[in-house]
N, C-alpha and C positions, 0 to 999 in steps of 0.2 A: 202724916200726909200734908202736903204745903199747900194751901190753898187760899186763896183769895175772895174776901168776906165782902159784901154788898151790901145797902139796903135803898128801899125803895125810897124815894124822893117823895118831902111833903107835899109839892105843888103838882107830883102826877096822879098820889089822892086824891086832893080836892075834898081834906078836911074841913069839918064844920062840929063847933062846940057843941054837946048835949044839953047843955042848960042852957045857954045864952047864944047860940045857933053863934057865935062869930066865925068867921072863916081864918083870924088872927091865930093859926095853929102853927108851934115850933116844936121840933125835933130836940129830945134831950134822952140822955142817957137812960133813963127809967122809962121811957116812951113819950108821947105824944101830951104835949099840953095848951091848954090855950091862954094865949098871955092877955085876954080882956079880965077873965075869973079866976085865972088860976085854978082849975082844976083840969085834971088829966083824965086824958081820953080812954074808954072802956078799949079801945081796938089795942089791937097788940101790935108790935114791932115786928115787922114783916125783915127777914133776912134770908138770902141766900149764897150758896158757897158757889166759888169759879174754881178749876182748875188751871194754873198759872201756863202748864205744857200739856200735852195730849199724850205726852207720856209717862203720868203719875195713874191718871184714871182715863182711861182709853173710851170715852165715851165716843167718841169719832173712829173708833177703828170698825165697826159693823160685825161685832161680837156675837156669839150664837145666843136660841135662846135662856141659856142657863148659865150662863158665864159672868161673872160679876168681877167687878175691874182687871186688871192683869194678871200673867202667869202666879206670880211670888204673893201676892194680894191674894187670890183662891186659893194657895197651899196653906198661906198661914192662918187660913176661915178656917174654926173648927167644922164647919159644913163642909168642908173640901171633899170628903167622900160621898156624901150625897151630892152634890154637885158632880163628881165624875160618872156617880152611875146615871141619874140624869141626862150628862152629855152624851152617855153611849144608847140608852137608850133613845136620846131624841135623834141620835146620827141612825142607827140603827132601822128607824123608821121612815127617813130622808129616803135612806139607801133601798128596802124594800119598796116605795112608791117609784122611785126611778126604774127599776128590776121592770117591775111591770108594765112601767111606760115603754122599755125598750123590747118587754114580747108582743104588747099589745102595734106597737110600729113594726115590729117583725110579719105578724100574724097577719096585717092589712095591707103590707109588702109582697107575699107569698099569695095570699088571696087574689090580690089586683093583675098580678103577673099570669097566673094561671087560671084568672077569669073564673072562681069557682064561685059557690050562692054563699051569700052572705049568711043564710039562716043560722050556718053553721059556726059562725064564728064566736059569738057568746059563748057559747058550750066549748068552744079550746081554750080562750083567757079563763074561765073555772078550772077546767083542769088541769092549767099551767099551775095556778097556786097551790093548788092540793099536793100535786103530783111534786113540785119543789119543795113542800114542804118537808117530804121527808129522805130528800137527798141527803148525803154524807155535806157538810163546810167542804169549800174547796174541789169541789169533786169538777171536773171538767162540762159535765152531763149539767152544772146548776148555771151554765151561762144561756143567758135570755135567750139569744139569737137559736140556738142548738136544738134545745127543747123545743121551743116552740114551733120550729119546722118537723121533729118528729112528730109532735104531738098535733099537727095538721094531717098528716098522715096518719096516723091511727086514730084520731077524732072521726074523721071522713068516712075510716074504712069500716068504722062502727056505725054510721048513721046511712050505710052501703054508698056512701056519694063515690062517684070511679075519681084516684087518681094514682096516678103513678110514681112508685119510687125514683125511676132517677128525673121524673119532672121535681119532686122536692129537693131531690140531692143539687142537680145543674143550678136550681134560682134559691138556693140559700150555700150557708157556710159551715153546712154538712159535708165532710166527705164519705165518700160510699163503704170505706172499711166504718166509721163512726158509724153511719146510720145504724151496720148491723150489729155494731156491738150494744150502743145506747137501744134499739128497739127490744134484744132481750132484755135489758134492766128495767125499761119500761113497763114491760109486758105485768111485771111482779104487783105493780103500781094502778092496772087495769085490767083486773080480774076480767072485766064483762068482754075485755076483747079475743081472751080462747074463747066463750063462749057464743060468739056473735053467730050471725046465720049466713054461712058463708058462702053459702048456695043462691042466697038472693045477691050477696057481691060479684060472684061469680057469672049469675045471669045479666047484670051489670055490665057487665063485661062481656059477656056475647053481642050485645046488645050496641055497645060503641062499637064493637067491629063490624056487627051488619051495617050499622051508620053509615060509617066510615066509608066500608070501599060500597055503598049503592047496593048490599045485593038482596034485599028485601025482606020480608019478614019470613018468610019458609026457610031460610037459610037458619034465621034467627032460632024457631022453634025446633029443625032439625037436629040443631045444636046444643040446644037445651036439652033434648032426649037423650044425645048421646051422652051427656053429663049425667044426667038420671041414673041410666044405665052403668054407667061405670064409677059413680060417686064413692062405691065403700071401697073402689084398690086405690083413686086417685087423690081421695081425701085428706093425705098426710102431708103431701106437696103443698106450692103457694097457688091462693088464686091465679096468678098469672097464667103458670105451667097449666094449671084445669083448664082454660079458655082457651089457652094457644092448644093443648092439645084434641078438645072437644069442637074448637071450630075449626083443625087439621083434618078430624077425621071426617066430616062434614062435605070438604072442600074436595080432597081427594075419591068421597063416595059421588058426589049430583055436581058438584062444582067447576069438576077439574077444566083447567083453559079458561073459564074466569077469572080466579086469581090465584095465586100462588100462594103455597106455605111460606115460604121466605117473608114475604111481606106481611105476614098476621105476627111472625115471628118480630118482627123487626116492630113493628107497632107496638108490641107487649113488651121487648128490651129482654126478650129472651133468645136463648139459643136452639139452634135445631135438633143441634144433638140433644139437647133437654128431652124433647119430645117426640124423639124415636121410639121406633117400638116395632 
């Protein structure tokens, strides 16, 4: 390696003799001596190396942290293999802390947009990690943005907060065939969501729709019986279809000329033909 040798100047020391305190201190090949006594200085000869280009030892190129001079320079270190798993390793963890940066900017994007409580959002960035952890490499379903807007909707639908599939599909970069395919792969990943209590999600959802169109709590409770009532045929269905068709039959029994089925339908993002019968 070519480099260019230094050393430090006597007068930016600011020698002084041990025995005879003279400041009469000269620079000689053996070190330091004072020309009043002729004895030489206990201190050592301070020396440092320059590199003549910045391209022998790259100390100015902003090198990662385990990288030690150039490409040709770390192959021919017998270290060069510890040195490469090293590199992967510390890229490796670069790259998972960025991952998370971009669900947890996803997560607070999707929240903000659909105005929903924040209590919930701790409990989705945990089970973004978990739940990534044990994706296939490469797999479509491991990108931040994707996950994380499912896993807003299935987070939710566990902790019974009301929201809607295609409000997540519209304000994220799900489209609605992915949603369904990713939310069965999901499902494998979060056991406790077959077994949630789907009848408190469900009444959830009665509930924004009495909201909704003004029409009181008797509608609300009406509607809740009739779900009672019919819960062991309608049970295999989605929440949605339970609601729309428990506050249809509600609206059609005490309701009719208030509001229409069409509209509960259209507020649930379901069809009517769903909910014939």
């Amino acid at each position: 390696m070519a480099v260019g040798k230094e050393t430090i100047g006597v007068n930016y020391l600011n020698l002084t003799c041990d025995l005879c305190n003279s400041s009469d201190v000269v620079e000689t090949i053996q070190g330091y001596v004072c020309r009043a006594c002729g004895v030489e200085l206990a201190i050592q000869k301070l020396q440092y190396d320059r590199p003549y280009t910045e391209d022998v030892v790259q100390y100015a190129m902003g090198l990662g942290k385990t990288q030690i001079g150039n490409k040709r320079e770390r192959l021919a270190s017998p270290l060069s293999r510890s040195l490469k798993r090293l590199n992967q390793h510390n890229s490796r963890m670069e790259n998972e802390e960025l991952v998370k940066f971009r669900a947890q900017r996803e997560i607070s994007r999707i929240f903000e947009v659909l105005d929903l409580p924040r209590t919930a959002k701790k409990r989705i960035i945990d089970r973004f990690s978990k739940v990534r952890a044990h994706l296939k490499p490469r797999s479509r379903l491991r990108n931040p943005e994707k996950l994380s807007a499912i896993l807003v909707y299935m987070v939710l639908k566990l902790e019974n907060i009301a929201v809607l599939k295609d409000e997540v599909v519209n304000n994220s970069d799900l489209t609605s065939e992915e949603f369904n395919r990713f939310f069965i792969q999901i499902r494998h990943y979060l056991p406790e969501y077959s077994g949630r209590d789907r009848a408190t999600s469900v009444s959830q959802k009665l509930l924004e729709i009495t909201e909704y169109f003004g029409l009181g709590m008797p509608f609300y409770f009406l509607a809740k019986k009739v779900m009672h009532r019919l819960w062991d045929v309608v049970k295999n269905t989605t929440d949605n279809v339970i609601a729309g068709l428990c506050a249809s039959i509600t609206t059609l029994c005490s309701y009719k000329g208030v509001i229409n089925v069409s509209s509960i339908c259209e507020l649930l993002s379901i069809k009517m033909s769903t909910i014939q019968f």
